[in-house]
C-alpha positions in Angstrom: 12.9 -52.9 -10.5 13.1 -49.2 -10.1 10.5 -47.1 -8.0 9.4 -43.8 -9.7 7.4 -42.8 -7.1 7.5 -38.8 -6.3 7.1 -37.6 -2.7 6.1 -34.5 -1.9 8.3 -32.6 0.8 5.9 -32.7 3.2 5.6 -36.3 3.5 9.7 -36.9 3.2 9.6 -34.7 6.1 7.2 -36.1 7.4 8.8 -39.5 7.8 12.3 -37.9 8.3 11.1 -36.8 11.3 9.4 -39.7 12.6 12.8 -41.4 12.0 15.0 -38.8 13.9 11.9 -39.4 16.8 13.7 -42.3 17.4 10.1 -43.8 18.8 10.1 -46.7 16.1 12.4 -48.9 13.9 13.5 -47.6 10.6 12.1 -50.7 9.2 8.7 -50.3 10.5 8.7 -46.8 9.2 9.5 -48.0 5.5 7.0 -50.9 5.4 4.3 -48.4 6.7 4.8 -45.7 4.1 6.1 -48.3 1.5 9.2 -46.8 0.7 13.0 -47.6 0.2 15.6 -48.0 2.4 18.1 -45.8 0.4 16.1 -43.4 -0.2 14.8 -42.8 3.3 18.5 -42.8 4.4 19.2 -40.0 1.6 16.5 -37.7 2.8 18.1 -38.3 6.4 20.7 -37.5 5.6 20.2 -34.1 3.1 18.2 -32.6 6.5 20.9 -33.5 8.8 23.5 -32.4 6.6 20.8 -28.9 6.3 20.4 -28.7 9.5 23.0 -25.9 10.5 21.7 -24.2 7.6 18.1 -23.7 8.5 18.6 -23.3 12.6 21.3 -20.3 11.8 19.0 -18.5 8.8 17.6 -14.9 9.0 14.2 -14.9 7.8 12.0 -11.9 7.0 9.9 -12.3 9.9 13.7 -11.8 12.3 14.7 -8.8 10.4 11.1 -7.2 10.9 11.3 -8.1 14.2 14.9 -5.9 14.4 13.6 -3.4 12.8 10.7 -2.8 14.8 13.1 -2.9 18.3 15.1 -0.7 16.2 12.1 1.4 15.9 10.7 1.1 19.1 14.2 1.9 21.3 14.3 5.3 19.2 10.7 6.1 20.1 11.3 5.4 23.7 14.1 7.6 24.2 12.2 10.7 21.9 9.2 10.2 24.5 11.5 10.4 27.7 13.2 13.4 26.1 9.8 14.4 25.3 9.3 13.6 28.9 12.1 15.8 30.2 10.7 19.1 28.1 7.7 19.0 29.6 8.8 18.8 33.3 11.1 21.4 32.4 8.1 23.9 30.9 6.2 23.2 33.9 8.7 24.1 36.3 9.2 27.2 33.9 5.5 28.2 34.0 5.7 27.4 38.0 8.4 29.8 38.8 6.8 32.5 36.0 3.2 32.5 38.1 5.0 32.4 41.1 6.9 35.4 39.7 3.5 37.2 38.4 1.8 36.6 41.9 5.0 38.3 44.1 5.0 41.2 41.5 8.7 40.5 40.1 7.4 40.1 36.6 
């Protein structure tokens, strides 16, 4: 007799993971959740076999994250130029009143 039951992905990962836990038998997990052998070896064995794939994926929230380092390593080195100006106009305005107060200027 075939089973038609559907799973939702949550609960095959669910179990999956309880399997790869390694905390109980494989056979007390299938009596629990009332499922069958094969096909609690087959989803083993499609997220081991995914595995590689989903450690080693970019997702959006990575490339935002880039971006904004991106974003924030070119604002960082316009305020220490920034930085550098405005020591430089101070000195400038320094050596102009120091200038004024001698009479050079």
């Amino acid at each position: 007799m075939k089973n038609n039951k559907k799973y939702t992905p949550e609960f095959k990962t669910k179990v999956v993971l309880e399997v790869l836990e390694g905390k109980r038998l494989v056979k007390e997990i299938v009596n629990e959740y009332e499922i069958n052998y094969s096909s609690l070896k087959s989803w083993k064995k499609e997220v081991v076999n995914n595995m590689p794939n989903l450690l080693g994926r970019t997702t959006e929230v990575d490339i935002q994250l880039k971006e904004t380092q991106k974003l924030n390593k070119n604002l960082e080195k316009q305020l220490e130029k920034t930085k550098l100006e405005m020591d430089f106009l101070k000195r400038k305005r320094f050596l102009i009143k120091l200038l004024q107060k001698s009479g050079r200027v």
